[in-house]
C-alpha positions, 0 to 999 in steps of 0.5 A: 231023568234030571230035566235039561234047563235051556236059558232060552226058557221064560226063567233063567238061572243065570243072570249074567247070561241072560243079560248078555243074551239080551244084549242088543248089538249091530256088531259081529265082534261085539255079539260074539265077545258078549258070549266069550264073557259068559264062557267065562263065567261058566269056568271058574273052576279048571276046566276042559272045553271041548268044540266041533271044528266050526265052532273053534274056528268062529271062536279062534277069530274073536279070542286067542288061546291065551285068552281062553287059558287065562280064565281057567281052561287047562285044556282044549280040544275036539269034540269028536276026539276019544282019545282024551284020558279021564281027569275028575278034577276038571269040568266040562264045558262042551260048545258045539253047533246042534247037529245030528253027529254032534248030538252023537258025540255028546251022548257017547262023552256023557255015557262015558264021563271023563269029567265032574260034570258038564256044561252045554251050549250049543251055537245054533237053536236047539230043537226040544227032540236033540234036548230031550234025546241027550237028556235020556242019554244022562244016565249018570246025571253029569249035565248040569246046565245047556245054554243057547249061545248065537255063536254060529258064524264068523265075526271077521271084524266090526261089520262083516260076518260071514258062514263059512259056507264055500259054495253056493253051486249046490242051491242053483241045481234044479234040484237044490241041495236042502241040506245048504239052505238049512245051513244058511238059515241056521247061520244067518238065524244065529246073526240075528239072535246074537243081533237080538234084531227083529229086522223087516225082510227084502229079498232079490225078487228075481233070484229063487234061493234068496226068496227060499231063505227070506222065507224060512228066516220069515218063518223063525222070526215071526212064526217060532214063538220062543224065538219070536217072543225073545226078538220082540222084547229086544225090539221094544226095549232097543226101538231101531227099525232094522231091514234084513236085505238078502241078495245073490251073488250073481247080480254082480259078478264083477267084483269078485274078478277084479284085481285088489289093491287095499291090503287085507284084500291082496293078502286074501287074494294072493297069499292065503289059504286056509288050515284047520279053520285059520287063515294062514298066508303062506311066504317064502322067504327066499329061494333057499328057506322053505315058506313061513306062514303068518297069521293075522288079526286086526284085533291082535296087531295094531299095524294090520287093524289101521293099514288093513282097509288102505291102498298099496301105495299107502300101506308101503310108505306107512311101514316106511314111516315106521322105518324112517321114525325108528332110523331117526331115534337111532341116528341112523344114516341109511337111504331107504328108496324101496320095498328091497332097502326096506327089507334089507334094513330090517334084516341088517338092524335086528335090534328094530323088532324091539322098536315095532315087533309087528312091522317086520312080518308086515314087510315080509308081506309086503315084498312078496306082494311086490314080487306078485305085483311085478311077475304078474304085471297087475298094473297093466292087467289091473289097469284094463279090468277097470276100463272094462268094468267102467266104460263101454268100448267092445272094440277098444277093450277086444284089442287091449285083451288080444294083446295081453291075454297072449303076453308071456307076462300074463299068467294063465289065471289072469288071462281067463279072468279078463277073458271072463270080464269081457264075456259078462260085459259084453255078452251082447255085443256082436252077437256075442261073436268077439266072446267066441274070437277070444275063446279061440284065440286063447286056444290058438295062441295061449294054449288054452283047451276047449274046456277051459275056454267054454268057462266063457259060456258058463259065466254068461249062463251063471251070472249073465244078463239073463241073471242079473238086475239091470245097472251092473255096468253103469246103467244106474251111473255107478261107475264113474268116469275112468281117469289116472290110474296109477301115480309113483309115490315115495318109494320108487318100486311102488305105484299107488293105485287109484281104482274107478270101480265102485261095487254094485252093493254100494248103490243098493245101500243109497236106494235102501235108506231111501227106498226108492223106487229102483230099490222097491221094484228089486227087492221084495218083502216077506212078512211084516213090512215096515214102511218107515226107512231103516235105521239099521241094513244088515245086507245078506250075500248068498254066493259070498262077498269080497273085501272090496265090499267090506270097504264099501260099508266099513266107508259108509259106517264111518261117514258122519253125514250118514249119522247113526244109521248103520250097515253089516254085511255078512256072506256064505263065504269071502271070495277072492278071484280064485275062488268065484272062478271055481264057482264057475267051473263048478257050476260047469262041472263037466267041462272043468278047468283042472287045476289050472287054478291052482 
């Protein structure tokens, strides 16, 4: 059999690959694009390029498919797909992650060979047994090079990553499902790789499933030599002292569950859903039209890249000012007051898609968002989410929740939201005996079922003190005193919202760069320690993270008082409300809610 030559060997044939694999990044984006560059030289001739499902939605994020058309691909396609007809004028290049039932697809393609020859890179770190079990299934000898490309995770922009792995409910059981944690050391395995960072390791002491994933990567990094002997040499030639911090979702609840309001977050939280592995935000138009969906990307689009991380109130009179500038070059006399002028401009003066053809789709956005915004009434929800999560007062809090929870103006999902918030806040208080009052009220007066209020319970049992680290609400001083919530701004149906909560991992960046004393009794070390404070945190959450996160380090990056050092974040998956909150009803699977989260 033709030997397989992986350019993770000590001679590479390629000198373009290895000196993109070499290359040493703390950028999701910029790891990621390093590789599309070497996809590219794989493909000078036509080409067919064929990917499992996880690897086309890594790449769709990082390179649009004209992109990958202008570089010699004639054709894209699954993998696991047999219903591809022959065409010896074209090569192959098949991208896939390592796994068993890949490894299968790739021996039945080369069997049976529709294509000159073949190149494979696989996205993940192939082991010498799957090598050595294709290579004797090259019966025709049409495999002409096997590369190694760190491509296993989702680059969402500059400084978050994330796994795409939905659930962490299968590593909390008793019995943890060890096919999930192979899949986050694999992902987070690929970061590292595609980093070339060889980081010190801390994990949250008091959380099992971080300590196992500190370990297992401990053990790739330090203990597999290939890939400790790579990460060494990048380590010697790049000289930053780089920590890996992995933490649980549960020492903070609260951030999943609060209302968002900067733009990528709200279109996250209220608009998107997933298809095919895009994200699509789904719109009706109006009654009559049937939805649109609208896909977007801070790399393509240069109004969502600069408004993604601002607030409503911002993000509306931006694409006012937009309007405003195209009105004054046309000399055109139209008063513009608010989200539904706007719209009805762009809809009356076709001819303004010619000045901004990105602005249109963004008011679509925008106005449903609105509508959101108003049938939900998130001002008032919002407004007591922050109180809760900022300041202590059980009484007062219990009152306003009362309230709301049985307002007709309080959809069902927003009620067991803030109901949620109360039973974490105030777990203790009382007795826990206002947690049960709210649950019987929400059964009593906002028709809610006995499983549906025992999600109170299951919060506490999920991500309760019991779970947590002290510091959550305000122990360590991260939240801040509550003031103005909300000011008018120059559209007069939108309100500018000023949020006092600050997410928990803001302040475990400060104690990491510090290493304090808070921070050493927290977090524990697996393997070599480095006692010197970090130039470089990537910051691990298993259960996943939020955009309200994303923003805390995307600020911190951007700070010239924090001179070079520098933050990512990556996660399992991006959580919005909705989805945290079937975590939680997962998590108490028997007594589940249904689709009332729908």
């Amino acid at each position: 059999h033709r030997p397989i030559t992986c350019t993770m060997s000590s001679s590479h044939q390629n000198s373009d690959i290895e000196s993109v694999i070499y290359a040493s990044t703390l950028s999701p984006i910029q790891s990621l694009s390093h590789y599309l560059t070497s996809l590219y030289s794989l493909t000078k001739n036509p080409t067919c390029l064929l990917m499992d499902s996880q690897t086309a939605s890594a790449i769709s994020l990082v390179a649009s498919q004209t992109d990958i058309l202008k570089n010699n691909v004639l054709l894209v396609d699954k993998l696991e797909n047999e219903d591809r007809e022959k065409n010896l004028n074209l090569e192959c290049v098949i991208m896939c992650r390592c796994t068993k039932r890949n490894v299968e697809y790739i021996k039945r393609e080369i069997s049976e060979p529709k294509y000159t020859d073949y190149s494979l890179i696989f996205t993940s770190f192939a082991s010498q047994d799957d090598l050595e079990e294709i290579a004797q299934s090259d019966k025709k000898e049409v495999i002409k090079s096997v590369y190694e490309f760190y491509f296993d995770y989702h680059a969402l922009d500059e400084s978050l990553f994330t796994l795409d792995v939905p659930s962490m409910i299968p590593l909390v059981q008793q019995d943890w499902d060890h096919s999930s944690m192979r899949r986050m050391t694999e992902g987070l395995l690929a970061a590292l790789l595609s980093f070339q960072k060889l980081p010190s390791i801390r994990f949250q002491a008091n959380s099992e499933i971080c300590k196992e994933l500190a370990r297992r990567i401990e053990k790739e990094c330090y203990r597999n030599e290939e890939i400790n002997r790579m990460l060494v040499k990048a380590q010697r030639r790049y000289k930053k002292n780089t920590m890996l911090l992995i933490v649980d979702r549960r020492d903070d609840p609260v951030t999943p569950l609060l209302t968002q309001w900067t733009y990528q977050a709200m279109v996250h939280e209220n608009l998107s859903q997933k298809s095919g592995g895009i994200v699509l935000n789904r719109v009706a138009l109006d009654n009559k039209d049937p939805p649109v969906d609208i896909v977007l990307s801070s790399k393509d689009d240069e109004f969502f890249r600069e408004n993604m991380t601002n607030n409503w109130g911002d993000l509306c009179l931006n694409i006012k000012d937009m309007v405003d500038r195209y009105k004054q070059k046309m000399n055109v006399r139209e008063d513009i007051k608010t989200i539904d002028d706007i719209r009805n401009f762009i809809t009356n003066y076709p001819q303004f898609k010619q000045f901004s053809n990105q602005v249109d789709k963004h008011v679509t956005l925008v106005h449903a968002l609105k509508d959101i915004i108003a049938s939900r009434n998130l001002l008032e929800v919002s407004k007591l989410e922050q109180e809760m999560s900022c300041s202590n007062h059980p009484k007062d809090h219990f009152r306003s929740l009362s309230h709301l929870v049985i307002s007709p103006t309080t959809s069902k999902r927003d009620a067991l939201r803030l109901s949620l918030l109360y039973a974490l806040r105030y777990e203790n208080y009382n007795g826990n005996r206002n947690v049960e009052k709210l649950a019987q009220l929400l059964r009593e007066e906002a028709g809610f079922k006995q499983k549906e209020t025992a999600l109170l319970t299951a919060a506490q049992h999920f991500a309760g003190e019991q779970k947590r680290n002290k510091g959550l609400f305000g122990e360590s001083g991260v939240f801040s005193a509550l003031k103005n919530l909300h000011r008018t701004v120059g559209l007069t149906d939108v309100e500018n919202v000023y949020t006092q909560h600050k997410p928990l991992l803001s302040s475990v960046i400060e104690q990491a760069f510090t290493r304090s004393n808070k921070f050493n009794a927290t977090f524990a070390s697996r393997g070599q320690e480095s006692r010197a404070t970090p130039d470089e945190l990537i910051i691990f959450v298993v259960g996943g993270v939020t955009y309200e996160e994303s923003l805390v380090v995307h600020e911190w990056n951007k700070n010239p008082a924090n001179g070079e050092r520098r933050v990512v974040l990556g996660g399992t998956t991006i959580l919005n409300s909705k989805s945290f909150m079937k975590e939680i009803q997962e998590y108490y699977k028997q007594q589940s809610v249904g689709d009332m989260l729908e």
